[in-house]
Residue, then its C-alpha position, 0 to 999 in steps of 0.5 A: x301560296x308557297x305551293x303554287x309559287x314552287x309549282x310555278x317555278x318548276x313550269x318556267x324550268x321545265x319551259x325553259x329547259x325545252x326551250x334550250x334543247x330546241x334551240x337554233x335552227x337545223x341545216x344540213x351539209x351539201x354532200x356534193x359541196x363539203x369535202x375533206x382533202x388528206x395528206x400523209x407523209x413518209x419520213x423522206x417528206x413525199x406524201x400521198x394526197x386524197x380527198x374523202x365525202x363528208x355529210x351531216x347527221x345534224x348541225x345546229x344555228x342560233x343568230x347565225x352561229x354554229x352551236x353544235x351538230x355532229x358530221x361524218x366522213x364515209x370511208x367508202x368515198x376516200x380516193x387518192x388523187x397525186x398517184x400515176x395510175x388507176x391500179x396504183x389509186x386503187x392499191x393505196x385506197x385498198x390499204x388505207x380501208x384495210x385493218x393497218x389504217x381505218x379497218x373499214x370493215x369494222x368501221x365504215x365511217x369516221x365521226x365528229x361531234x361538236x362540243x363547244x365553238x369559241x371565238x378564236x383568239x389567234x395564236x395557233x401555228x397553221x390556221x386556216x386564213x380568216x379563223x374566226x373560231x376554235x371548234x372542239x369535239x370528238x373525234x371517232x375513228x376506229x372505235x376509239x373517241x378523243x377530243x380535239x380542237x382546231x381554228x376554222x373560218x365558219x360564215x352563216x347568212x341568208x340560211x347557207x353555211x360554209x366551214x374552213x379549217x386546217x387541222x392535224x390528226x396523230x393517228x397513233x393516238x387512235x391506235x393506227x401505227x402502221x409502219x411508224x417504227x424508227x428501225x424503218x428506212x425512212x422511204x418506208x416510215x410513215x409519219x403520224x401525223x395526216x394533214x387535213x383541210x376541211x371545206x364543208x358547205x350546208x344551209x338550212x332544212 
């Protein structure tokens, strides 16, 4: 009897172990629809801003809550928007790919891995309006992962998906400390932060 009861209770956490890997239900980001928009800022306060593609390798729901998955920012799809002229566009995007930045030859994409999705509480300068959770994850960029955290206005209904969020990045932390000395004219340093805005749409497989 003992045997069986303990094979018993072996089955039903086996059952219930796959039962949480498969938990939730996958979707997926609308490429054309879900957009990363950056800002980075010299020293004076003029900035450079762009946009840059995000796509999905999967994202989990369960009861219309995001509880995990993992996106990705293609560098191969960065542009500026604010500069005056194609050849200009062209230079600083060229830059940006380069090793002094996000070394894209190496690297070609930068990646987020959800961990945890709490509800938000408040208290945190910049959010984006509507927060309604604080996502965490890592962030990879340049070969190198740490974790972050940021407030985001996340809605899931009818098996479509939408995801807001305003966040800063300090690129230093990934190793990126081009032109961040404090001997530079202040027209020439760049500062370590970069703005980013996230409006990412998906729905459902």
């Amino acid at each position: 009897m003992k045997h069986t009861y303990y094979a018993l209770l072996v089955g039903l956490a086996m059952i219930a172990g796959c039962k949480k890997e498969d938990e939730g239900d996958d979707y997926e980001l609308v490429a054309s629809q879900s957009v990363a928009e950056w800002k980075g800022y010299l020293k004076t306060g003029y900035y450079n801003e762009g946009e840059i593609g995000v796509k999905s390798i999967s994202l989990k729901v369960h009861e219309d809550r995001v509880i995990g998955g993992t996106f990705y920012l293609p560098l191969n799809t960065i542009k500026n928007l604010n500069l005056p002229t194609e050849d200009l566009k062209t230079e600083l995007v060229n830059h940006l790919k380069s090793a002094d930045f996000f070394d894209m030859a190496k690297y070609a994409n930068l990646q987020f891995k959800i961990s945890k999705i709490a509800v938000y509480t408040g208290g945190t300068t910049g959010a984006v309006d509507g927060a309604n959770y604080t996502v965490s994850g890592n962030l990879t960029m340049v070969g190198k992962t740490l974790p972050i955290s940021f407030p985001a206005k996340i809605n899931v209904a009818n098996g479509q998906l939408s995801l807001a969020a305003l966040l800063k990045v300090d690129r230093t932390k990934w190793g990126m400390t081009y032109a961040t000395s404090d001997t530079l004219a202040d027209d020439k340093r760049i500062m370590n932060d970069i703005d980013i805005e996230l409006n990412l749409k998906g729905q459902k497989k």
